[in-house]
Every structure is written in C-alpha cells, then in structure tokens.
N, C-alpha and C positions, 0 to 999 in steps of 0.2 A: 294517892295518885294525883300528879299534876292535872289540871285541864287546859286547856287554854285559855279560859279566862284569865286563870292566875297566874300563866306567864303575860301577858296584857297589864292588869294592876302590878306586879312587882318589876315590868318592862316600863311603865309611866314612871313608877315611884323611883325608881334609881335615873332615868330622867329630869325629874323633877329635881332630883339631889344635883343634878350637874354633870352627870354621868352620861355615856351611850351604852345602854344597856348589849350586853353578850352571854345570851342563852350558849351555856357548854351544853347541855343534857342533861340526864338524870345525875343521882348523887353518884352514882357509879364512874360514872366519867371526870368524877372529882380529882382521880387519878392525875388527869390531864394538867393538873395546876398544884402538885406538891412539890416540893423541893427534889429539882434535882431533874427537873422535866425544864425545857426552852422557856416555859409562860411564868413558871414560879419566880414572883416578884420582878418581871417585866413592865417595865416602864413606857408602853405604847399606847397607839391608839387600839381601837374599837376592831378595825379591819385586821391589823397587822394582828392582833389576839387570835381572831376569828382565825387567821393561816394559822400561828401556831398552834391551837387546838386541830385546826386540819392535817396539822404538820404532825403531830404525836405517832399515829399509829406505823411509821415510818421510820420513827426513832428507838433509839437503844431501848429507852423505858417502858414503847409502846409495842416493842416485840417482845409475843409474848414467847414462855420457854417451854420446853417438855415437861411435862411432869415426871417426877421418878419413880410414883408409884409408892413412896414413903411416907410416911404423916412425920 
C-alpha cells in the first residue's frame, strides 16, 4: 500500500532527476499509459499529462465493455 509519504520521496526524487513529477494512481491505472491510449509515449508537459490521464476514461480504451459472461 502506498502512503503518502512515499508518494512525497519518489515525488522529490523524480524532481530531483529533472522531471515534474505525475501521480497517475495505483498500478491499476497503469492502464492509463499503455500503447495505444493518448499518453503512451506523449511528449508533453506535466499539466498536459495530467488532462490526458483525465481524458482516459472518456476514450475508446477507457470505456469499459459488457462482459459476455464467457471465460
């Protein structure tokens, strides 16, 4: 489980790296940046990220579908 603290240190250290750090969320939302989604290897800033992770659940990838009830 994250805490806050540790988004704080790994929000400094990528910082520190030269970066502006961008909490997406848990691993789950990892979704948000695979291929094939708006952000996957988007060459923006910080803010403009921050939309398109907001922008997701409004997109093709982020609607989710029926289930069929099949495995």
């Amino acid at each position: 489980m994250t805490t806050p603290e540790d988004l704080i240190t790994v929000s400094r250290l990528v910082d520190d790296l030269g970066f502006a750090p961008v909490v997406a969320g848990p691993l789950a939302s990892g979704v948000r940046l695979e291929p094939g989604t708006e952000a996957f290897g988007a060459n923006v800033d910080a803010d403009e990220l921050r939309a398109m992770l907001h922008r997701f659940p409004e997109s093709e990838r982020g609607t989710p579908t029926p289930r069929t009830g099949r495995h």
